[in-house]
C-alpha positions in Angstrom: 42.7 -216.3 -60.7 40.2 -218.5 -60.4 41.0 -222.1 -60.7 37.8 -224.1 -63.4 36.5 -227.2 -61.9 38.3 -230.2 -63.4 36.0 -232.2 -65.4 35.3 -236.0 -66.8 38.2 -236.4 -69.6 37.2 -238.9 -72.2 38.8 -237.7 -75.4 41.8 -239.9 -76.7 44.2 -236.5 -77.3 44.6 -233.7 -74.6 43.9 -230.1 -74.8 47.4 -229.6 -75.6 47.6 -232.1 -78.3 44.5 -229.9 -80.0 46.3 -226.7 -79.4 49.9 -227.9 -80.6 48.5 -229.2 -83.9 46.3 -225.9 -84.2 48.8 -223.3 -83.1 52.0 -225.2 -84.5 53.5 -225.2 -81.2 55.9 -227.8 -79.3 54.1 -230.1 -77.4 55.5 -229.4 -73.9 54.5 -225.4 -74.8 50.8 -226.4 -75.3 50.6 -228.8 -72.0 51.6 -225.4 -70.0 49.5 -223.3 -72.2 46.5 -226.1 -71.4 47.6 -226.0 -67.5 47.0 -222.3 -67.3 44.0 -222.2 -68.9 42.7 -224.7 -66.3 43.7 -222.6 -63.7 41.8 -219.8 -65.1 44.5 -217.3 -66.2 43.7 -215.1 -69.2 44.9 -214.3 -72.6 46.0 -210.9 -71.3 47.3 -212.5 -67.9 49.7 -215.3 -70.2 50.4 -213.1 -72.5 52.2 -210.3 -70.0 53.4 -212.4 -67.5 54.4 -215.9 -68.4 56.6 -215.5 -71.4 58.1 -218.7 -69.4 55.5 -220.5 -70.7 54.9 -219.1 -73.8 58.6 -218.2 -75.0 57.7 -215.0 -77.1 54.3 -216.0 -78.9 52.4 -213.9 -80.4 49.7 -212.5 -78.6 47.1 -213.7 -81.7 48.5 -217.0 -81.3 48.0 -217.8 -77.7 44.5 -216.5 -78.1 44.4 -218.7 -80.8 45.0 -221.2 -78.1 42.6 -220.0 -75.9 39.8 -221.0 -78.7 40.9 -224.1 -79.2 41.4 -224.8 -75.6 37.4 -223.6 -74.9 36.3 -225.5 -78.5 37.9 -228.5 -77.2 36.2 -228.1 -73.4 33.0 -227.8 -75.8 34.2 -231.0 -77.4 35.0 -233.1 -74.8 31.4 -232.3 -73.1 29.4 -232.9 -76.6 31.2 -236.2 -76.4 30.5 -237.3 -72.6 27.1 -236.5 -73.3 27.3 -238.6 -76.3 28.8 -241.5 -74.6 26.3 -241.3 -71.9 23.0 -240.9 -74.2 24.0 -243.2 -77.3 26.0 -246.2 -76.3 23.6 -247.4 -73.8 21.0 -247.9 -76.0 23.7 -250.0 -78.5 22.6 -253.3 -77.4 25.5 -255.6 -79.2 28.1 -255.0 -76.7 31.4 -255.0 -79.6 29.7 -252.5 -81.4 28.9 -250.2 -78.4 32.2 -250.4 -77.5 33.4 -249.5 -81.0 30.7 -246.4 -80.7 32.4 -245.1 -77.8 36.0 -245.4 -79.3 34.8 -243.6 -82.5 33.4 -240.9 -79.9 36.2 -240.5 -78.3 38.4 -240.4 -81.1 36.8 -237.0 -82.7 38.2 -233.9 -83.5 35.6 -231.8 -84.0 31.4 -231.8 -83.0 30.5 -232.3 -86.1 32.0 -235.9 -85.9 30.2 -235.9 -82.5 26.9 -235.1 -84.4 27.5 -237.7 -87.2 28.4 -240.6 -85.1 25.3 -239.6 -83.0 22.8 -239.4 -85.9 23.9 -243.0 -86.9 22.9 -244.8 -83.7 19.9 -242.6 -83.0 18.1 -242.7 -86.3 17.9 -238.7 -86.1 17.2 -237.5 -83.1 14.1 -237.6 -81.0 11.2 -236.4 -82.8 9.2 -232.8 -82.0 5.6 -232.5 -80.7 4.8 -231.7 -84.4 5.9 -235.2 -85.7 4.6 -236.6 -82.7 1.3 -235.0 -82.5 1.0 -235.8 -86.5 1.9 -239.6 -85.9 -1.4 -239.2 -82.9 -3.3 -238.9 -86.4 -4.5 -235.2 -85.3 -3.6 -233.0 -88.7 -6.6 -233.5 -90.1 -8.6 -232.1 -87.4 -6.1 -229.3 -87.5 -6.6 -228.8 -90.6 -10.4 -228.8 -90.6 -10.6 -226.4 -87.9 -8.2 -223.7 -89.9 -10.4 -224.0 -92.7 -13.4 -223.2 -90.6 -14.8 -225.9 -90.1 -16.5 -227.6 -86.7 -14.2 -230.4 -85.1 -16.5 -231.8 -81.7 -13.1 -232.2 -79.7 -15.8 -234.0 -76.9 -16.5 -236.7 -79.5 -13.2 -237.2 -80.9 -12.0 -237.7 -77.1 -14.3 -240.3 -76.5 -13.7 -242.2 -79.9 -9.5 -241.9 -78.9 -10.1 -242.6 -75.7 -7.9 -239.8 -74.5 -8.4 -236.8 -72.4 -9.4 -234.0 -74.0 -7.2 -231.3 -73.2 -4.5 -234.0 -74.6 -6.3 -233.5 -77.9 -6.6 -230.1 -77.9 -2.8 -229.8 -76.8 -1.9 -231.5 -80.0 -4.1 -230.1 -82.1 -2.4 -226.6 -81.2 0.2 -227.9 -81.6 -0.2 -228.7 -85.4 -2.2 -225.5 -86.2 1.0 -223.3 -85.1 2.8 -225.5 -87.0 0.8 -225.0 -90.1 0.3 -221.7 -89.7 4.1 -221.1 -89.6 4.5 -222.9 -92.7 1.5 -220.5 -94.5 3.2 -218.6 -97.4 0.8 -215.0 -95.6 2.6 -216.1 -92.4 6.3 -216.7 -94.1 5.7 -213.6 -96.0 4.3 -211.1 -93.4 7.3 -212.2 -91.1 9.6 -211.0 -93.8 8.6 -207.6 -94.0 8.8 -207.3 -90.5 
């Protein structure tokens, strides 16, 4: 058995207080269930050999446990990285502190996601919205309809390298072409 690096805890419950409301199991059963997860032993593994632990479960039920143990790993990670990439940029200090609490209060990443989505209006935005914001679609769009763009000129009116222009223009045009109902169709057929 291989014992799983221990890592940053910053969720209000434990594993085993996700497991024992999951698997409707005493609390002191999940704690040991939780423990031998950390130390790497396996469904199989528990379920065989440490009916001390488990007192007769079902073998479905302590892989149910298993999940919830690996969702709530999953969890607790979403959430550190959460912590570490939304609160700093919370610049009222009461309120990032009541961010963080409501991070670490979740029960599931959708909660995470929420939360997140509030304090970061979204998400960052792709090179398509970017590029788009640059003001470059309508070169993109000329060129797909045939049309002569002088990338040279345009460079020299932005003031911007030219291979930067052409970058985002690309960028756009696979975007549009994506979006083309030939495109959409043809990849359906596929």
């Amino acid at each position: 058995m291989k014992k799983l690096i221990k890592e940053e805890w910053v969720l209000n419950k434990t594993i085993g207080s996700f497991i024992k409301e999951e698997v409707k199991i005493p609390d002191s059963r999940a704690e040991k269930l939780a423990n031998l997860f950390d130390e790497g032993c396996e469904v199989a593994y528990v379920a065989r050999y440490r009916k001390d632990v488990h007192n007769g479960m079902e073998c479905d039920d302590i892989r149910k446990a298993f999940e919830i143990y690996k969702e709530t790993r999953d969890l607790n990670k979403k959430v550190v990285s959460a912590v570490n990439s939304v609160v700093p940029k919370i610049e009222n200090v009461y309120e990032s502190q009541n961010v963080k609490d409501m991070l670490k209060a979740c029960s599931d990443i959708g909660e995470v996601s929420e939360i997140t989505k509030m304090y970061t209006g979204g998400g960052r935005k792709n090179k398509v919205a970017l590029a788009k914001e640059k003001g470059y679609e309508t070169y993109a769009q000329e060129i797909l309809s045939g049309k002569f763009v002088d990338l040279e000129i345009l460079s020299t009116r932005k003031a911007v390298p030219q291979d930067e222009i052409e970058e985002n223009i690309v960028i756009i045009m696979a975007d549009l072409l994506n979006k083309m109902e030939s495109t959409v169709k043809a990849v359906n057929e596929m």
